[in-house]
N, C-alpha and C positions, 0 to 999 in steps of 0.2 A: 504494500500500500504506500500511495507517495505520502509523505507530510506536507503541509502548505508551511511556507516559513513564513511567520509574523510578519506584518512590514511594520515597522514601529511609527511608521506617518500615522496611519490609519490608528494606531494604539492612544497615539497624542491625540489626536485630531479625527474628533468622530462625527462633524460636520458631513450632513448629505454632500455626496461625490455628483460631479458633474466632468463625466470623463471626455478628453479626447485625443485621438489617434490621428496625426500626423502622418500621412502616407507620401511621400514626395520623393518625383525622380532626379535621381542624379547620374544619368545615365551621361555618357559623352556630348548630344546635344545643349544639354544644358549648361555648355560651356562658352557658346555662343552667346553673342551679345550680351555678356555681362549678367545671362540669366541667374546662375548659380550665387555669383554675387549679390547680386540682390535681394535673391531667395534667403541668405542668409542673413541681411540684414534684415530682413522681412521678419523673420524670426525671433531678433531682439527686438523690435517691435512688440512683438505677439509678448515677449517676456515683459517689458516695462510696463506695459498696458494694462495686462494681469496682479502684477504686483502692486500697482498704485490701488487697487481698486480692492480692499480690503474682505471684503466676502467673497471676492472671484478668486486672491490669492488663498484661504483657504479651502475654498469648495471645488475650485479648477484643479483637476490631474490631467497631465499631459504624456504623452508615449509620442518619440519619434521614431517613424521605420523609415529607410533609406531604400532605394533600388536603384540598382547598377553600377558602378563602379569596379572595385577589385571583388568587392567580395559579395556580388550579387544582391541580396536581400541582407539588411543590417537591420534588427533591432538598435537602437543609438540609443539608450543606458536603458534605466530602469522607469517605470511609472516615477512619476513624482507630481508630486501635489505644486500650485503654480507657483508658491510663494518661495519653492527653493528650485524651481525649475530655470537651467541654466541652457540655455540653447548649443548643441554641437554642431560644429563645422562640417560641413557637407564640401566633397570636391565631385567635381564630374567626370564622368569616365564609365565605358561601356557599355553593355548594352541596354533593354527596357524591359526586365520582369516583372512585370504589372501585375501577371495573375499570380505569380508567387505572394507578392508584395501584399497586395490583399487578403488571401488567404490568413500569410502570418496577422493580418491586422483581426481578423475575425476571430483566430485564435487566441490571439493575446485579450479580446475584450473579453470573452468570455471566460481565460484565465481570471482576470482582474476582479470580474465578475463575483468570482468565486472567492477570492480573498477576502472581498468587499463585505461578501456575507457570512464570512470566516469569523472576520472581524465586528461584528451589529454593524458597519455601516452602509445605510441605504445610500441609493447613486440614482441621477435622472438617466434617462436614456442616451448612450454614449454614442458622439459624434468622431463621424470617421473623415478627415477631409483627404482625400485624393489628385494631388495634383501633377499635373505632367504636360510634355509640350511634343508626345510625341505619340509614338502605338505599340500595343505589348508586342515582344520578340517571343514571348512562351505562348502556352496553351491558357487561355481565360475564359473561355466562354462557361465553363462548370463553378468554377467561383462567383463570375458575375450571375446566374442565376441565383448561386447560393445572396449574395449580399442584396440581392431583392425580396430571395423568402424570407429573410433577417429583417428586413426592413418593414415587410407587410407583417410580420408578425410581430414589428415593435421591440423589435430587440436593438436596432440600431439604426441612426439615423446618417446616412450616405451624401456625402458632396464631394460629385465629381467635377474637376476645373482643369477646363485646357489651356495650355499657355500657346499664344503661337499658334503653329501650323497642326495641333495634336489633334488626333481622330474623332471628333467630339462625338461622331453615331455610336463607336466604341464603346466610347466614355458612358454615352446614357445607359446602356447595356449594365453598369455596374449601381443603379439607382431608378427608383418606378418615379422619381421626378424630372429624371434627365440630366443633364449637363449643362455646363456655362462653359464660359471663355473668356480669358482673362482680356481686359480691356489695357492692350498697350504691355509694357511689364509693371502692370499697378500692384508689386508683391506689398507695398506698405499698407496701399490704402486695404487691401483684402486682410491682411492681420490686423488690422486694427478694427475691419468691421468683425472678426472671427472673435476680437478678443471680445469686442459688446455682446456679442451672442452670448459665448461663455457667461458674462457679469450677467445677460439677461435669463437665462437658463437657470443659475445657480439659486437666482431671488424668485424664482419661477414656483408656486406652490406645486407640490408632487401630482401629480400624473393631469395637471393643469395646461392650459395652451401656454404657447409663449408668440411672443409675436417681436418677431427679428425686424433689423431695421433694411431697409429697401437695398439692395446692392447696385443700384446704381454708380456707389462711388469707385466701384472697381471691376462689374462684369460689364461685359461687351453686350449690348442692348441690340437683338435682331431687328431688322429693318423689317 
């Protein structure tokens, strides 16, 4: 039988969890125009934003997964809660495991899941965001089925985001709302509206709406 090992965040800190999964490529395209760079500043963004906001830095947990590079699919450290959440450098390189990538994110939530209620603490329904500028190099089409039946059964809530030239029919394949596109390389203005979601989520009573604010200040608005 496995043991779940404690996380002592969750020990401390038994504040309802508002989880979310960072899925982003960093595969060799993303080394183009300055993308990857920005992505990572985009990043520290998402971290100052979260910490000034004193219920979001305790109720926000973050995971970030990597794909492509050397080592295909990275988990990049451990869950953490936002307020010690420290952003890791992402470099580009290789190819585009999308459906891997996903996958590990589906398993990891429901790992987390599991901890969550290990520990008493309840969580809202955790957000996955997915972004890329390009189209999987593996096999995805069984995962993306899977992260819709996740979805229509309220297990998880999916945002797929293409940067660029990225396959956005694909894309929507992996969410029953579809896909966007990032307007321009707006990686700021999209972590900054990610982080108010988060802040609006966390103050969100339990199994309540929530109502996000407009993304116009960063997806590409179809004609």
């Amino acid at each position: 039988m496995n043991n779940i090992i404690p996380d002592v965040a969750l020990i401390d800190n038994s504040d309802e969890r508002a989880p979310l999964v960072l899925v982003l490529d960093c595969s060799g395209s993303m080394a183009e125009d300055d993308k990857i760079h920005l992505l990572n500043d985009g990043l520290k963004t998402l971290e100052a934003e979260l910490k000034k906001d004193p219920i979001a830095a305790r109720c926000g947990r973050v995971l970030v997964i990597s794909f492509g590079g050397d080592n295909n699919v990275e988990i990049m450290g451990d869950w953490t809660d936002a307020m010690d959440f420290t952003p890791p450098e992402l470099h580009a390189g290789g190819m585009t495991p999308l459906g891997a990538a996903m996958r590990c994110a589906l398993d990891e939530i429901e790992s987390q899941k599991t901890q969550m209620r290990s520990a008493g603490v309840s969580y809202k329904r955790p957000i996955v965001m997915l972004l890329t500028d390009g189209e999987p190099t593996d096999d995805w089409q069984q995962v993306a089925a899977e992260c819709k039946n996740a979805e229509a059964a309220h297990k998880v809530n999916i945002m797929p985001i293409g940067v660029g030239t990225a396959n956005r029919d694909i894309l929507a394949e992996f969410s029953n709302k579809g896909a966007l596109n990032l307007n321009g390389l707006r990686f700021r203005e999209l972590f900054i509206w990610l982080s108010r979601s988060i802040q609006a989520v966390s103050r969100a009573a339990s199994g309540g709406t929530v109502q996000l604010n407009p993304v116009d200040t960063w997806a590409q608005m179809q004609a």
